[in-house]
MIMIKOL-681419 format. One line per 5 residues: number of its first residue (from 1); their letters; for each residue x, y, z of N, C-alpha, C, O, CB. Coordinates in Angstrom, 2 decimals. Glycine has a CB too. Example, Ala and Ser with C-alpha at 12.3 -4.5 7.8 and 13.67 -1.06 7.14 Angstrom:
// residues 2
1> AS> 13.19/-5.69/7.80/12.30/-4.50/7.80/13.20/-3.30/7.80/14.24/-3.32/8.46/11.31/-4.47/9.05 | 12.85/-2.25/7.08/13.67/-1.06/7.14/12.90/0.03/7.87/13.41/1.14/8.04/14.08/-0.60/5.72
// end
This chain:
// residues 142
1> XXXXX> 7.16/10.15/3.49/7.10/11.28/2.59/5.81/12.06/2.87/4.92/11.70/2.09/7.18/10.83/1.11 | 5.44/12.97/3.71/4.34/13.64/4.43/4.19/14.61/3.26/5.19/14.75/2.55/4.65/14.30/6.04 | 3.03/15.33/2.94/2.52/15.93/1.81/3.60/17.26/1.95/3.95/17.89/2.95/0.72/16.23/1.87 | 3.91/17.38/0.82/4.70/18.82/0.70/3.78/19.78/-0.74/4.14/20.86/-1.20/6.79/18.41/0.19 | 2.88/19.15/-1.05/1.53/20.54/-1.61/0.84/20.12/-1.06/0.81/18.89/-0.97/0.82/20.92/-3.11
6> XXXXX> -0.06/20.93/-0.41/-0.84/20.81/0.48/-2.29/21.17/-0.40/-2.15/21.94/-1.35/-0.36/21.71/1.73 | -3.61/20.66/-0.14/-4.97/21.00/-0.72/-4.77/22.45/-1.31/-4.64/22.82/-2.47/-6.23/20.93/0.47 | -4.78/22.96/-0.46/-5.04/24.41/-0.29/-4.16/25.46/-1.23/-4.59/26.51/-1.70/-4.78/24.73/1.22 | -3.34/25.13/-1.33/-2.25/25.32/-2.60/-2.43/25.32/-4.21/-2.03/26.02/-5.13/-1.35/24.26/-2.47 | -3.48/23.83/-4.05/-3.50/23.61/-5.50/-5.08/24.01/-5.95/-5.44/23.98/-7.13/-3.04/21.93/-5.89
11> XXXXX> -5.85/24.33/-4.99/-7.26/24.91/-5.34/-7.85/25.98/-4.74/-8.01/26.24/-3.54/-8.16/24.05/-5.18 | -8.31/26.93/-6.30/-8.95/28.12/-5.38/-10.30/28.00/-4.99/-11.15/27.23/-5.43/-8.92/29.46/-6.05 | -10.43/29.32/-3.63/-11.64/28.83/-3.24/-12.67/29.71/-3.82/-13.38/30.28/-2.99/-11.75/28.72/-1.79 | -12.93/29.97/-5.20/-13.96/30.21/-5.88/-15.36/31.17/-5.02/-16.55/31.10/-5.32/-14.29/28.76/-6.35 | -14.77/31.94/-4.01/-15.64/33.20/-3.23/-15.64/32.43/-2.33/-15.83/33.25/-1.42/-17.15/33.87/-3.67
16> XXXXX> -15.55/31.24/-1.70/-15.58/30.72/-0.35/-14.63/30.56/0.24/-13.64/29.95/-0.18/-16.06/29.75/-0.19 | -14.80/31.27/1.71/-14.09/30.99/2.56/-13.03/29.29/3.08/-13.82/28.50/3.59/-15.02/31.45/3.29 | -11.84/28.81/3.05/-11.47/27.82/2.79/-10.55/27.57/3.97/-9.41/28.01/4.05/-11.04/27.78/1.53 | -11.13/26.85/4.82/-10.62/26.22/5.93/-9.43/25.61/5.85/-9.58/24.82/4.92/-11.40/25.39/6.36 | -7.89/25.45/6.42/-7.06/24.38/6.02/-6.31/24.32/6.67/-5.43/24.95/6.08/-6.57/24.30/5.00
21> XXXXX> -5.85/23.96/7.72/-4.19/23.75/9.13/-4.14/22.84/9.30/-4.77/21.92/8.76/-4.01/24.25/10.72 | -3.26/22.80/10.21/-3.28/21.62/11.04/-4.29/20.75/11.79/-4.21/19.59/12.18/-2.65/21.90/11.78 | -5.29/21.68/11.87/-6.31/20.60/12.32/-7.18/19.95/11.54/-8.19/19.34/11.92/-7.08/21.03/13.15 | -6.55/20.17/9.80/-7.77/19.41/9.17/-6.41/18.41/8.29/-6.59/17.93/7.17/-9.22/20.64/7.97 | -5.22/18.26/9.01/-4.33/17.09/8.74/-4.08/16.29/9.74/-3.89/16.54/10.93/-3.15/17.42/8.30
26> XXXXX> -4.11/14.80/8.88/-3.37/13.73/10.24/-2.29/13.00/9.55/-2.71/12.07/8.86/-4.54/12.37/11.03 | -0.90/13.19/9.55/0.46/12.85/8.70/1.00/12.28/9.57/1.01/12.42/10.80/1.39/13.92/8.10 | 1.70/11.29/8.60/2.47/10.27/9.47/1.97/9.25/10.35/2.66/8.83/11.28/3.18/10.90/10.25 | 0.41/8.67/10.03/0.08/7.56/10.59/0.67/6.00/10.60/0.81/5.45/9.51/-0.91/7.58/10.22 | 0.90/5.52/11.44/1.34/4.22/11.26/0.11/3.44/10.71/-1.03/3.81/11.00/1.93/3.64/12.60
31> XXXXX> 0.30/2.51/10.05/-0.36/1.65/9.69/-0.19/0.16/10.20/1.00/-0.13/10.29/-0.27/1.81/8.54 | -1.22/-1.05/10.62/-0.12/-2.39/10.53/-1.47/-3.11/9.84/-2.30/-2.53/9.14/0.74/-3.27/12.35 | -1.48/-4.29/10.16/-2.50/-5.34/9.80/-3.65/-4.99/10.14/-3.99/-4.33/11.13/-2.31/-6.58/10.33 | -4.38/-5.50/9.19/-5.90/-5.11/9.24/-6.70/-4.04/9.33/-6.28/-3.28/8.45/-6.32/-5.52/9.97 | -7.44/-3.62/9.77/-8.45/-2.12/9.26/-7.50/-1.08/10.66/-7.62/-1.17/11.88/-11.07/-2.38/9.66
36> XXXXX> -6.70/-0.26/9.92/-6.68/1.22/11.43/-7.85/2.12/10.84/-8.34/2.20/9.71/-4.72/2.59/11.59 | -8.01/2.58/11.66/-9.04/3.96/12.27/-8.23/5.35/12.04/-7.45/5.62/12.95/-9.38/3.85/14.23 | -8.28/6.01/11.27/-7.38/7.17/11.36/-8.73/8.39/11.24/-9.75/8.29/10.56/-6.00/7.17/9.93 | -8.36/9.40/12.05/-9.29/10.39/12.47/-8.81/11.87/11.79/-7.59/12.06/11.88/-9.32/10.40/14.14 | -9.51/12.85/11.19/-8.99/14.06/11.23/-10.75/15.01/11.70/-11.88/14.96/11.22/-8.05/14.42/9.48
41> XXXXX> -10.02/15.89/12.98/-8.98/16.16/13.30/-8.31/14.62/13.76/-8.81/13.57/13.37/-9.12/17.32/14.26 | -7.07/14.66/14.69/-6.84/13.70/15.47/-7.32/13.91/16.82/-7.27/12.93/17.56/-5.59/13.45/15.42 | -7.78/15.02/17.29/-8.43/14.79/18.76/-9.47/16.16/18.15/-9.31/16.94/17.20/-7.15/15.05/20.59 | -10.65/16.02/19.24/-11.91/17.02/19.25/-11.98/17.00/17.72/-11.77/16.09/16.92/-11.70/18.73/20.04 | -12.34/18.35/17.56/-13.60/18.66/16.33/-13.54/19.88/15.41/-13.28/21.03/15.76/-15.07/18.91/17.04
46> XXXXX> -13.73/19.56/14.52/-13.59/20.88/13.44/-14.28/22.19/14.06/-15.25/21.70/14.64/-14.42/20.53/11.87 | -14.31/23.19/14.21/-14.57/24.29/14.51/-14.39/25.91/13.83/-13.34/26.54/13.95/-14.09/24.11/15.39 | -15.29/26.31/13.31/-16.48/26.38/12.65/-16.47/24.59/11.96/-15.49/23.95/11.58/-16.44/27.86/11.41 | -18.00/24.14/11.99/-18.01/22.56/11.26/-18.07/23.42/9.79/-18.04/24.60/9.46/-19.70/21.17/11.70 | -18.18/22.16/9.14/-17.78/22.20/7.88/-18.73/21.35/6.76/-18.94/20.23/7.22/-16.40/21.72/7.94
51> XXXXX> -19.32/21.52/5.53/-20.29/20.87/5.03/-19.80/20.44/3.69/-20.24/19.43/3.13/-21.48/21.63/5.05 | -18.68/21.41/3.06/-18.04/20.69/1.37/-16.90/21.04/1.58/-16.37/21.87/2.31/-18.56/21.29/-0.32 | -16.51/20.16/0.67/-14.63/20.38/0.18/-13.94/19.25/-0.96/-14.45/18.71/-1.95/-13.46/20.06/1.86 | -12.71/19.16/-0.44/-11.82/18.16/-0.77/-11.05/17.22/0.35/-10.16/17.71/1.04/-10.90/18.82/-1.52 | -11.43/15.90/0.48/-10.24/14.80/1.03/-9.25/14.45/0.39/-9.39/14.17/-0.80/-10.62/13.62/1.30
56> XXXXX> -7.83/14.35/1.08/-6.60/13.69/-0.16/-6.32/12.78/0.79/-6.35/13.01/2.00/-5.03/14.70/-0.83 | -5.96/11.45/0.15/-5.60/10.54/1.09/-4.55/9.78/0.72/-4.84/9.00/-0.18/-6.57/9.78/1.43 | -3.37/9.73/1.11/-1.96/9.11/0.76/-1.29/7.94/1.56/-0.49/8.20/2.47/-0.99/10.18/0.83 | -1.58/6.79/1.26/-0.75/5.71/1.67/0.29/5.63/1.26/0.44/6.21/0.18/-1.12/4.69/1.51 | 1.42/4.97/1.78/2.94/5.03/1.41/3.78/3.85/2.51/3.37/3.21/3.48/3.58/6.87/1.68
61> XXXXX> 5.32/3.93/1.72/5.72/3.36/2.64/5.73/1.92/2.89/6.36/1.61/3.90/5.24/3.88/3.36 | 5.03/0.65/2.04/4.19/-0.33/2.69/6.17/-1.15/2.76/7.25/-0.98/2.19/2.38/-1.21/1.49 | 5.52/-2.12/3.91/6.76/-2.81/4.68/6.12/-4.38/4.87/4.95/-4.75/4.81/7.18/-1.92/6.41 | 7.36/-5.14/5.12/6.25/-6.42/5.37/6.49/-7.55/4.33/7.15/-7.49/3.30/4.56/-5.90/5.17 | 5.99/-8.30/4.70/6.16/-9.50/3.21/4.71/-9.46/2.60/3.71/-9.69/3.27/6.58/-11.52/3.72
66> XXXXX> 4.69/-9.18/1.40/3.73/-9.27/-0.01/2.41/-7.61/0.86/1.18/-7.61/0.80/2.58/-11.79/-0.27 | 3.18/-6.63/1.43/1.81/-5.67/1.99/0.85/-5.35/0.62/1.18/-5.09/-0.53/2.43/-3.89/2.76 | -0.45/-5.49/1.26/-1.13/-4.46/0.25/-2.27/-3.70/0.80/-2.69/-3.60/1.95/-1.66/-5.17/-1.00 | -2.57/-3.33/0.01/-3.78/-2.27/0.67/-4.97/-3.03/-0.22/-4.96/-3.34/-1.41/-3.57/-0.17/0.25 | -6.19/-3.24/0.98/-7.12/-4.04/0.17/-8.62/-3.15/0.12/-9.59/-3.28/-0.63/-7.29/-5.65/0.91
71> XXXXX> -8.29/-1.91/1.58/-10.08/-1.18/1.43/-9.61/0.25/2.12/-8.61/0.33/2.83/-11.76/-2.23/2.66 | -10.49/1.38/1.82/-10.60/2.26/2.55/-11.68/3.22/2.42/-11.80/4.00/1.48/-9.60/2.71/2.53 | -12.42/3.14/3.35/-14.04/3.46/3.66/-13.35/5.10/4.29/-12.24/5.28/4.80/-15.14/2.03/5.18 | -14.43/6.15/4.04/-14.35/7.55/4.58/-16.01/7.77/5.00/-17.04/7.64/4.34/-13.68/8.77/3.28 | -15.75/8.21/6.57/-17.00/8.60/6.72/-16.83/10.08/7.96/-15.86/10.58/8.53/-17.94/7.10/7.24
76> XXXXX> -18.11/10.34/7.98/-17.59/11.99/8.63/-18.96/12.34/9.34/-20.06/12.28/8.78/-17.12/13.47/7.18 | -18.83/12.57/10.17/-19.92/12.59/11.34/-20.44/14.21/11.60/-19.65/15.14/11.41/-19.16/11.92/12.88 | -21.73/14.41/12.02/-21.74/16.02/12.86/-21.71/15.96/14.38/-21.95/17.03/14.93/-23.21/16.93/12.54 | -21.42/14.76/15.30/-21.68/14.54/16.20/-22.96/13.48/16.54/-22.92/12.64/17.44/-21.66/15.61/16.53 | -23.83/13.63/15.84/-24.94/12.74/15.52/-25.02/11.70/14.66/-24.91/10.52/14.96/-25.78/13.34/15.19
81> XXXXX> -25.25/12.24/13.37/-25.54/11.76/12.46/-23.85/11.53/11.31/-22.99/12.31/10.92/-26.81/12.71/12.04 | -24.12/9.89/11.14/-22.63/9.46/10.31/-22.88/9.76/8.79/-23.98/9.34/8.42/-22.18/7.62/10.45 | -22.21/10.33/7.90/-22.83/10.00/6.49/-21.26/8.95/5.70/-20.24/8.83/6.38/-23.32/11.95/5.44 | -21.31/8.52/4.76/-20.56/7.76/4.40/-20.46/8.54/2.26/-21.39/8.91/1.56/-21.30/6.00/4.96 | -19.33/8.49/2.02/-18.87/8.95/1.55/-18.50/7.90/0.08/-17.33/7.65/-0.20/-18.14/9.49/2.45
86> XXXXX> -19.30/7.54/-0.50/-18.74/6.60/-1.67/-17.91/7.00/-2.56/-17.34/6.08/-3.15/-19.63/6.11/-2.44 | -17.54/8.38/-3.00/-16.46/8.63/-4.07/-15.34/8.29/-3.10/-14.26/7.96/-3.59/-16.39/10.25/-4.83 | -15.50/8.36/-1.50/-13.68/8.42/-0.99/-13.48/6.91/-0.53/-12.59/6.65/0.27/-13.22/9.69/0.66 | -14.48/5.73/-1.15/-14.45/4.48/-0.88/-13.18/3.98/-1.64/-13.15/4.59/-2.71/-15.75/3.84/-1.22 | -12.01/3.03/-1.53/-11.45/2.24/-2.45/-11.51/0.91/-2.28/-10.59/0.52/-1.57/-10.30/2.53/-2.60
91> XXXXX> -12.39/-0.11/-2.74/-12.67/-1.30/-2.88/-11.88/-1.68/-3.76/-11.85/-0.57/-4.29/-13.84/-1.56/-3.10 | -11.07/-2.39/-4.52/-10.16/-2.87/-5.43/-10.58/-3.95/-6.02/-11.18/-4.50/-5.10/-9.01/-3.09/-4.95 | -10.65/-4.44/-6.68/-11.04/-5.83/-7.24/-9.59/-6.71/-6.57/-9.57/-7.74/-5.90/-11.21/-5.83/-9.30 | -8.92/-6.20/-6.85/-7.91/-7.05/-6.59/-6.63/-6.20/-5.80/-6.11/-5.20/-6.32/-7.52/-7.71/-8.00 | -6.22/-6.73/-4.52/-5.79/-5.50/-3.72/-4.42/-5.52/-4.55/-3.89/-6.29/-5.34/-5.70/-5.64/-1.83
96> XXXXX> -3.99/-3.87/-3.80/-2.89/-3.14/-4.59/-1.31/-3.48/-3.71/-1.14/-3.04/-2.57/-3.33/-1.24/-4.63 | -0.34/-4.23/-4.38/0.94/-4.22/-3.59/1.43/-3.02/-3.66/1.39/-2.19/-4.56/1.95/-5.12/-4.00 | 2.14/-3.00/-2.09/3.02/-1.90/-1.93/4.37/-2.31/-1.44/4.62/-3.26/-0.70/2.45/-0.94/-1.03 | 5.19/-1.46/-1.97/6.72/-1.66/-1.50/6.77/-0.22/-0.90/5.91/0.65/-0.83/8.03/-2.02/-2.84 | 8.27/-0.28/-0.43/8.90/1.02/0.49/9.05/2.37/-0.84/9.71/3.41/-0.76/10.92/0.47/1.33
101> XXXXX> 8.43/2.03/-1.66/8.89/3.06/-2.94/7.81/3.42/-3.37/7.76/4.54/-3.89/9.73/2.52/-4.19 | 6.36/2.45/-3.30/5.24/2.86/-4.31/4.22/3.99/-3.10/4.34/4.11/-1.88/4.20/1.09/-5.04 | 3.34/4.62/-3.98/2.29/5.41/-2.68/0.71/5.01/-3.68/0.70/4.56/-4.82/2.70/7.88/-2.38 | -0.16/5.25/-3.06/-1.24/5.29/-3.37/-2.00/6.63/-3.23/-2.48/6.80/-2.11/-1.70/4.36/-2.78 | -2.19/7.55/-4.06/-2.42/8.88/-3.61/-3.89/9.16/-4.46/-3.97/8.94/-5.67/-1.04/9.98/-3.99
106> XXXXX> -4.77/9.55/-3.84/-6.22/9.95/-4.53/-6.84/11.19/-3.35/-6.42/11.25/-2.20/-7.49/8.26/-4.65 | -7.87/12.11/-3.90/-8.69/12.82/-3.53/-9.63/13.08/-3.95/-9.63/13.25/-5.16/-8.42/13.50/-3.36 | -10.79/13.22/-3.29/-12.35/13.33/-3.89/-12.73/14.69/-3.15/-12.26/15.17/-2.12/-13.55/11.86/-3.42 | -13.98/15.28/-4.20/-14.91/16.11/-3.39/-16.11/15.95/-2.82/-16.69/14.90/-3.12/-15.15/16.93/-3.92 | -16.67/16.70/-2.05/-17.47/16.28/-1.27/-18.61/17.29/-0.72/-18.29/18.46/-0.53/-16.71/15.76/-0.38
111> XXXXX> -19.68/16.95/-0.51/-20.80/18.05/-0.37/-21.96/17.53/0.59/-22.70/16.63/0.18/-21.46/18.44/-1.90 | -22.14/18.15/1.99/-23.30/17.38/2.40/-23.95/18.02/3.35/-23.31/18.65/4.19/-23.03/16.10/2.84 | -25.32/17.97/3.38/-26.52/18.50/4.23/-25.99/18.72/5.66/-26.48/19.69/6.24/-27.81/17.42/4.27 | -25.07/18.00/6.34/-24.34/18.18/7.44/-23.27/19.18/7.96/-22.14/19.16/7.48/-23.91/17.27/7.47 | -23.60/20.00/8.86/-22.41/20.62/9.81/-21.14/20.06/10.28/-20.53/20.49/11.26/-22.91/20.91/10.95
116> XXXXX> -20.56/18.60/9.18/-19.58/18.00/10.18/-18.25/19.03/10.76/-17.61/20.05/10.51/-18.94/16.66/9.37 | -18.41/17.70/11.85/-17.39/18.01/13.18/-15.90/17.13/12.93/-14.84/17.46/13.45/-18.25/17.35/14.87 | -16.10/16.00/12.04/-14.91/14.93/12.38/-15.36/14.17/10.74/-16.43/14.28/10.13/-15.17/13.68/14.28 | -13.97/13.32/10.31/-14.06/12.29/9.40/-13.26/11.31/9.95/-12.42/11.74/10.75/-13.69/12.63/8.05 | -13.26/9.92/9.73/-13.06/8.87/10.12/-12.65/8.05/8.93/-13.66/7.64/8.35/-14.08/8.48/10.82
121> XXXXX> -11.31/7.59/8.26/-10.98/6.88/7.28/-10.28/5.70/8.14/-9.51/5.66/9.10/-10.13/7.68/6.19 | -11.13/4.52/7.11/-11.04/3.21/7.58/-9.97/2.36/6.68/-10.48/1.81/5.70/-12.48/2.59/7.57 | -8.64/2.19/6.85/-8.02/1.45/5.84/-7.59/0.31/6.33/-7.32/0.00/7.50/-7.00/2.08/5.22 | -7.55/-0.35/5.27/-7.36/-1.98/5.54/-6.23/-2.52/4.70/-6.30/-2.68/3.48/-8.74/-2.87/5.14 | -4.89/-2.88/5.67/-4.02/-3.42/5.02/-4.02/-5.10/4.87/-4.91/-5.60/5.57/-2.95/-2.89/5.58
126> XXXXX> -3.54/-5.69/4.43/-3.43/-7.10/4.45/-2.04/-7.52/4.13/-1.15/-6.68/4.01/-4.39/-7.72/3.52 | -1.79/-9.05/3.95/-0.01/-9.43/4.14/0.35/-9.90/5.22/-0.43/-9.97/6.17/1.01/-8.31/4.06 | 1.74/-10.34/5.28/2.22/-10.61/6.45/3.10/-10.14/6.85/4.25/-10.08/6.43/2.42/-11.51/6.62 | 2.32/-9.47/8.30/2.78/-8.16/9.11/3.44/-7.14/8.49/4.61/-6.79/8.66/3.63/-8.43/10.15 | 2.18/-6.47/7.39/2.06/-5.61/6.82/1.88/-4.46/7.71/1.13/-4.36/8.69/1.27/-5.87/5.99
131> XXXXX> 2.99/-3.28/7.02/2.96/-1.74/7.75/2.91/-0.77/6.70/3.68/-1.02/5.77/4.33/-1.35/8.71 | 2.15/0.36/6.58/2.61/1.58/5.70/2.30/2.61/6.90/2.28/2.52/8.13/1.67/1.87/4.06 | 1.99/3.89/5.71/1.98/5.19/6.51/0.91/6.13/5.58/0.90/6.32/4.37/3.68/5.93/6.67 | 0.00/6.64/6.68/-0.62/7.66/5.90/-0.77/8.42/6.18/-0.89/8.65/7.38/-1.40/7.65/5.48 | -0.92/9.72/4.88/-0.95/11.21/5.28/-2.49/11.42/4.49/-2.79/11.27/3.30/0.61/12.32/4.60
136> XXXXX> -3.39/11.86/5.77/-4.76/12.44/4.97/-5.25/13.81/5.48/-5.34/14.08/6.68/-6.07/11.41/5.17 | -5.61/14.79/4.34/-6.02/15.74/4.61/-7.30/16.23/4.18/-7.86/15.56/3.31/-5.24/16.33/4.40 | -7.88/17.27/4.63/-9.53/17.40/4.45/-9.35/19.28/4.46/-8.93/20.03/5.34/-10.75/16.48/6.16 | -9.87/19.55/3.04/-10.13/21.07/2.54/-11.59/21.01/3.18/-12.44/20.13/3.20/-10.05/21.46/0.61 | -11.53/22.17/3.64/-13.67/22.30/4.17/-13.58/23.88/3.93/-12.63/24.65/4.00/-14.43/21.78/6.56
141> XX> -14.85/24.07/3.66/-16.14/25.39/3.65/-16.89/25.56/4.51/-17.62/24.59/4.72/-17.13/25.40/2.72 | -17.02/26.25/5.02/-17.83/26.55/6.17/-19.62/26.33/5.08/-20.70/26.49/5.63/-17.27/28.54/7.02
// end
């Protein structure tokens, strides 16, 4: 189920210019066991970079016997320098089951001293031979 409202839809950009295509979505990631790496863009680099916005991040889909989702770290680079992102952290006390029916859907904002080029969300499934799917997208401001 790939996002059908998109960021950009549901927020205005309050006099700023508001970045949003295809290159600031990565839909339809596979997921399996243990931490994937999912990138937006998915190849090269934001262009004009980008310093505030909104991330939405949607897991779905989960497959597998007992899947759950146990972490997912967001961090976003300028080429140099990594910063790490604690509102787009989900640590759980106790991880979240998923079936082929449930999603996990959240978005945070975000503001930082950096020109980033790229974000990097780290999710971590657990189970046995656990699979979902995720759709994450990233609103930016020049």
């Amino acid at each position: 189920m790939t996002f059908t409202r998109r960021l950009a839809t549901i927020f205005p950009g309050f006099g700023q210019g508001q970045m949003n295509d295809t290159l600031f979505l990565n839909a339809n990631q596979a997921l399996t066991s243990g931490q994937n790496t999912v990138a937006v863009p998915a190849s090269g680099s934001f262009s004009p970079t980008i310093s505030a916005g909104k991330v939405r991040i949607k897991v779905y889909a989960g497959a597998g016997t007992s899947p759950t989702l146990t972490d997912i770290v967001v961090t976003a680079t300028d080429g140099t320098t990594t910063v790490t992102f604690p509102q787009g952290a989900y640590h759980p006390s106790v991880a979240v089951s998923m079936t082929t029916t449930s999603i996990i859907d959240f978005e945070f904002d975000f503001i930082t001293d950096l020109n980033l080029t790229s974000f990097s969300f780290k999710i971590t499934l657990a189970g046995t031979s656990p699979t979902a799917t995720a759709d994450i997208e990233v609103l930016g401001t020049i």
